[in-house]
N, C-alpha and C positions, 0 to 999 in steps of 0.2 A: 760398425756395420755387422761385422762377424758375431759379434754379441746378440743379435737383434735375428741374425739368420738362425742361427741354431736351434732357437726357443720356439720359431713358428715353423721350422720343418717336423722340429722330434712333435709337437702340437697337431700338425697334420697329419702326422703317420700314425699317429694316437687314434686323435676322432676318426680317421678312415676306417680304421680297423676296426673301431668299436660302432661303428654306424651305418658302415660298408658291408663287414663283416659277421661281430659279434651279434647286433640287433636282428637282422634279418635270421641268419642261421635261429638265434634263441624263440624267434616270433614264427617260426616256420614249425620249428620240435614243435613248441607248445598246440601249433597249431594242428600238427598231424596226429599229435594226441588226444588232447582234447575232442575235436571234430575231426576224425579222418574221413569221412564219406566226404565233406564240405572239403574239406582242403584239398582234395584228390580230383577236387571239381564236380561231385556228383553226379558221376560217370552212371548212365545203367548200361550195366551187362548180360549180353547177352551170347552165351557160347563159346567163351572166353573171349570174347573181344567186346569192343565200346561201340555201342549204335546211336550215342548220344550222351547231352546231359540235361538232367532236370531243369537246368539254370536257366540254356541259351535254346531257343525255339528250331524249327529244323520246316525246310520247304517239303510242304507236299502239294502235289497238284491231280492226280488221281482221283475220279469221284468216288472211289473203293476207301478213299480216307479222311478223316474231318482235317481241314483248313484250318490252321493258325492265324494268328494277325496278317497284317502285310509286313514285309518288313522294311525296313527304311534303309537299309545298306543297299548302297547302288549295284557295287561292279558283282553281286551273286545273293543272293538272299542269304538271309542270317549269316553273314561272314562277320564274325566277332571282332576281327582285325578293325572294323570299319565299322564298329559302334558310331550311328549317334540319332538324332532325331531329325524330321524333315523342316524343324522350325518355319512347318507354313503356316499360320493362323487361319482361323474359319473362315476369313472372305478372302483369302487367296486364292483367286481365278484359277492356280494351275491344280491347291487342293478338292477343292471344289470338282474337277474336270476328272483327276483320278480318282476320288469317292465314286462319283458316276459310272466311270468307266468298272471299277471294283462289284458297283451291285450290278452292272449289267451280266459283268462276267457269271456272277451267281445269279441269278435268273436264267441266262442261258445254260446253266452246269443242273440248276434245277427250275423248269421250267413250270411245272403243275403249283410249287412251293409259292402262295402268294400273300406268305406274312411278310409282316415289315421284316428289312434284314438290319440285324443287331449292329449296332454302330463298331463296333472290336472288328468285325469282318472288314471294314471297309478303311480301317482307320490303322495307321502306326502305331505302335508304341513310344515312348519318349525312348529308348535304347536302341529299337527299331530289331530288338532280338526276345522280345516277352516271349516265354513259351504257354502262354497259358490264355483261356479267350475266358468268356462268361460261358456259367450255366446257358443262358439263353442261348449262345452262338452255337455250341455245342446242339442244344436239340433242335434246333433252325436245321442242322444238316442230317439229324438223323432219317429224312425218307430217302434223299441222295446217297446217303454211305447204305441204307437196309439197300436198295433198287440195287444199287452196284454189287452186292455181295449176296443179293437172294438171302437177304434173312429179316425175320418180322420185324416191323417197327416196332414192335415193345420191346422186345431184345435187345435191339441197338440202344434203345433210349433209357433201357436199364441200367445197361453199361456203363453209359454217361452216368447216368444217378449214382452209381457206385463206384466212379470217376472224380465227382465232386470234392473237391477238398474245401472245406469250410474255413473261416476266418484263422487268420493264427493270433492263438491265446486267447480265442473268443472274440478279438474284439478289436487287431487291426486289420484292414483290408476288405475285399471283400469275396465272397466266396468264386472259386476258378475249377477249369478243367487245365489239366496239364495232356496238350495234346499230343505228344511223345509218347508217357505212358497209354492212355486210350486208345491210341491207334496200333501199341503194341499190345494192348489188349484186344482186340479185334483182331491180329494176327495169330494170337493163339487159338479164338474161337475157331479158326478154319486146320487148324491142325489137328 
């Protein structure tokens, strides 16, 4: 038996260290090197301090700012902790009930606004933390965010246009506003 113990503990205190310790530590270096903005979590800064990151979406409710998706995390909006999806499918009575409730909200937030509202507004994400809606969702709200802030609808809707991040690498996805940055661009306008 003693023969038998000693080869799978010195065996365990091996692999621990080297899979515990060594792997992580070495995939960490590489990683703070290679990508540090990405490893660092893709913090933006602002004033020496962190007001977000590009990755994980952030609540606003203000009509001074464009709307994000919804987000699917219960006990707070975007709480990262509590990643995941509302796995309701399209004819689930209770999804159904909060789409509706979602566009009514926006209708009452802009009431003259009587285009269709872009499905991203109304809908979660699968992580329920996307920071990012469509082109479309985006200029849906620009006469709500110019009314709020006194400034022309071309303006706002420029912003957006120069907001747009287009495909990556040409050719996955498809093109998004990152409403973080945009909204912190619109904070600078008033500065």
């Amino acid at each position: 038996m003693k023969t038998l113990v000693r080869p799978a503990v010195s065996l365990f205190l091996m692999l621990s260290a080297v899979t515990g310790l060594a792997y992580p530590l070495a995939v960490t270096g590489i990683a703070r090197t290679v990508f540090p903005e990405q490893a660092a979590g893709s913090l933006i800064i602002e004033d020496g301090r962190a007001v977000g990151s590009e990755l994980i979406g952030q609540h606003f409710d203000s009509p001074r700012y464009f709307w994000g998706r919804p987000s699917a995390t219960a006990s707070r909006p975007y709480n990262a902790v509590a990643s995941s999806g509302s796995n309701q499918g399209p004819l689930n009575p209770a999804l159904v009930e909060a789409v509706g409730a979602r566009i009514e909200a926006l209708r009452v937030a802009d009431p003259g606004n009587t285009r269709p509202v872009p499905v991203d507004l109304v809908t979660a994400s699968a992580s329920g933390l996307d920071p990012h809606i469509s082109p479309a969702a985006a200029l849906w709200q620009v006469s709500r965010v110019a009314r709020a802030r006194s400034l022309p609808e071309e303006q706002v809707g420029s912003l957006v246009e120069s907001h747009t991040e287009g495909r990556q690498w040409w050719l996955l996805g498809e093109p998004r506003v990152n409403v973080l940055k945009l909204n912190r661009a619109l904070d600078d306008l008033g500065r």
